[in-house]
N, C-alpha and C positions, 0 to 999 in steps of 0.2 A: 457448668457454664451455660447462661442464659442461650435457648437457638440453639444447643448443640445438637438437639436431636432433630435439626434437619440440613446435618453438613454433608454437604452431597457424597458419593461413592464415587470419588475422582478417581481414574480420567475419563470413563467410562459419559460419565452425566456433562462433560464439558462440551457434548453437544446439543448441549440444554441452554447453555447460556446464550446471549443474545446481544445485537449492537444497539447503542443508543445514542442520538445523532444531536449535538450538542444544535444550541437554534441557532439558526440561521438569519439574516438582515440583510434587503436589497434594496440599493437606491433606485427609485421611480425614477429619474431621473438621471441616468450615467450615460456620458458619451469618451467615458475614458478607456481607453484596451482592455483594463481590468476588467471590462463587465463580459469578456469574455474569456476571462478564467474562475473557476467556479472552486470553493472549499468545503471541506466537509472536516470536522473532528466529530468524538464523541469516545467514548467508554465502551470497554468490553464487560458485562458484569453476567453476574450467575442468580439467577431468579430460585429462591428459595420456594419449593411444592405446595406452600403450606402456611408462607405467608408473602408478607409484601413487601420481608427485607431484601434487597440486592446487596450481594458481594460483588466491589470494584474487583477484577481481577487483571485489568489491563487496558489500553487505549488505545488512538489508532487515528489515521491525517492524511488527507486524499484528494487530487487538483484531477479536476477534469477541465484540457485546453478546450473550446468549441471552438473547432478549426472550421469545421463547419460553415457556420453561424460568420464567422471573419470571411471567408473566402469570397461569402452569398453578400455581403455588404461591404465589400471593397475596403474592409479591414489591412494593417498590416501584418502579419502575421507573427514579424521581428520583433515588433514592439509589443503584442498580447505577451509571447514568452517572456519579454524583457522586462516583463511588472514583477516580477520574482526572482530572484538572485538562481533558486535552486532550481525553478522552471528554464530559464534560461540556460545552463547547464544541461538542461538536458537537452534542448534545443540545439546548443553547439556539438553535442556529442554524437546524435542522433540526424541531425536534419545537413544536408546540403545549407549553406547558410547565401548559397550566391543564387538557388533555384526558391527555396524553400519546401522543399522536398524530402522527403526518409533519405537517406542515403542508399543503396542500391545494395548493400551490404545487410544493411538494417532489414529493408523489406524481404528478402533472400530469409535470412534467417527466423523472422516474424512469421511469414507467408508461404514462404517456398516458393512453389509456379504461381501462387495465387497473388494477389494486391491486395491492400487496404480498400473498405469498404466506402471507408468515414475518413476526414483528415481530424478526425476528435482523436484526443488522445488521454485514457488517463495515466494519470499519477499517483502511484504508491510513494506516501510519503516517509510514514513512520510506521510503525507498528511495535508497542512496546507490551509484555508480556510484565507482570512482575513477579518479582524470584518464586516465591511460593507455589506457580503454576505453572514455570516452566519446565520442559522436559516431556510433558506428558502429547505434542502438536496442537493444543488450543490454539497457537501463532496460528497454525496453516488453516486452521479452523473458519477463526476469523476472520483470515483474509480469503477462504472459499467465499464466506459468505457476502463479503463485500465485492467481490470479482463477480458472483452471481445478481446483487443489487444494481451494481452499473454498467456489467459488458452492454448492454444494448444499445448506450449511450457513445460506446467507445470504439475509433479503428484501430487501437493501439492498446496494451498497456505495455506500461514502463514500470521498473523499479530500480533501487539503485542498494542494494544488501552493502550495506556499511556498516562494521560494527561498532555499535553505542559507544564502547571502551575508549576507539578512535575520535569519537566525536567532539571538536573544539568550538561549535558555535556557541556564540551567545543569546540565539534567536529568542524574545519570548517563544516559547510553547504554550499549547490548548491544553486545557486542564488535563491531568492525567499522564502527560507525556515529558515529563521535568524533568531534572536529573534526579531529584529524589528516589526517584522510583526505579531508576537504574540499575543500583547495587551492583558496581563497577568491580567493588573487590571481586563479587564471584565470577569475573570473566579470565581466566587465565592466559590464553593463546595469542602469540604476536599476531600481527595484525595480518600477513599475508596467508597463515591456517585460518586466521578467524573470517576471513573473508571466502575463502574458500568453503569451511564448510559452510555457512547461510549461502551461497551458492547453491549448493547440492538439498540443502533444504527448500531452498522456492522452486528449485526444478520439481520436487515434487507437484509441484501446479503447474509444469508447463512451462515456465522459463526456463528462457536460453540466454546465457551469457554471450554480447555484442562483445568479440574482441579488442581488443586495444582500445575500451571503454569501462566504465563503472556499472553500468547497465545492463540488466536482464530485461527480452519483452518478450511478448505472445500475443496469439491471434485471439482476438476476445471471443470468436468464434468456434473455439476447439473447446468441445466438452469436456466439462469439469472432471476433477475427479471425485470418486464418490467417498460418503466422510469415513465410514466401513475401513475404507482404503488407508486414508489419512492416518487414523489411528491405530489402526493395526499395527505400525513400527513405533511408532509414538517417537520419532526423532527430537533429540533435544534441541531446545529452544536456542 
């Protein structure tokens, strides 16, 4: 088979692969709320040693709020979240909606005795792995490296571990992140195990499950953990 001889020695080299940040387009000209929610998709793939082929292994979709940015400009804040159906969600879930504010519960378990630094917030959107890679923690991989790309940007992050099997939207998706790529048969577990374990999986990074919410968050400021780590149990995807 053409390339065979430089198919990596998985899982070991899956910290070889690398994200690739689909382009980007800003209007010079925005005075809509939207201009202060920010997207990002792109590709998780495995850069071959020895040539210039990439293997797609996965993909991945991420809102950073600049709460910031709103606050400094007499923004609304209601309305930035309210450009996004799933942003907004997490706004109701997460924020006082009559202050605009964390909830007191939320920062507690985010912070501890500490505060938010930043009223930025990011958003873990998606993160899809496909069948043939999972199992081995390339997920947590990816998302170390993209939590180390933008914590500096963020007082927050959020995710919301839903598993794909449950997922009924119709949203367009960014390339790479479709249902095709699913492989829906091989998820077996009702949904309140399956939600449970990807729970126990992103605490590997430091998430903490917000009670009586969909949502895990963390201080973008508590160091990482290291990839050594990550892999060492290689938790299934």
């Amino acid at each position: 088979m053409p390339g065979r001889e430089f198919e990596p020695d998985f899982p070991d080299e899956y910290r070889f692969c690398r994200l690739t940040f689909a382009e980007q387009q800003v209007m010079l000209d925005d005075d809509e709320p939207s201009r202060y929610l920010m997207h990002w998709n792109g590709t998780i793939g495995w850069h071959h040693p020895m040539g210039e082929r990439v293997d797609p292994i996965g993909a991945f979709s991420l809102y950073l709020v600049d709460g910031d940015s709103a606050m400094d400009e007499r923004a609304d804040i209601f309305n930035v979240y309210d450009t996004e159906q799933g942003i907004f969600d997490v706004y109701q879930g997460l924020f006082d909606t009559k202050t605009g504010n964390l909830k007191d519960r939320v920062e507690r378990i985010a912070f501890g005795d500490d505060f938010a630094m930043s009223a930025n917030v990011l958003i873990f959107d998606r993160l899809v792995i496909y069948p043939a890679h999972r199992g081995h923690g390339v997920g947590l991989l990816a998302l170390r490296a993209l939590m180390h790309q933008f914590r500096s940007f963020a007082g927050l992050m959020v995710m919301k571990p839903y598993p794909l099997q449950f997922e009924t939207s119709s949203r367009d998706e960014p390339v790479g992140l479709g249902r095709e790529h699913w492989a829906l048969e091989s998820y077996k577990l009702k949904q309140p195990a399956a939600t449970a374990k990807l729970r126990r999986y992103y605490a590997r990074l430091g998430f903490t499950h917000v009670p009586r919410t969909d949502y895990m968050v963390r201080d973008p400021l508590t160091p990482l953990p290291a990839v050594d780590t990550l892999l060492a149990d290689r938790p299934a995807e």
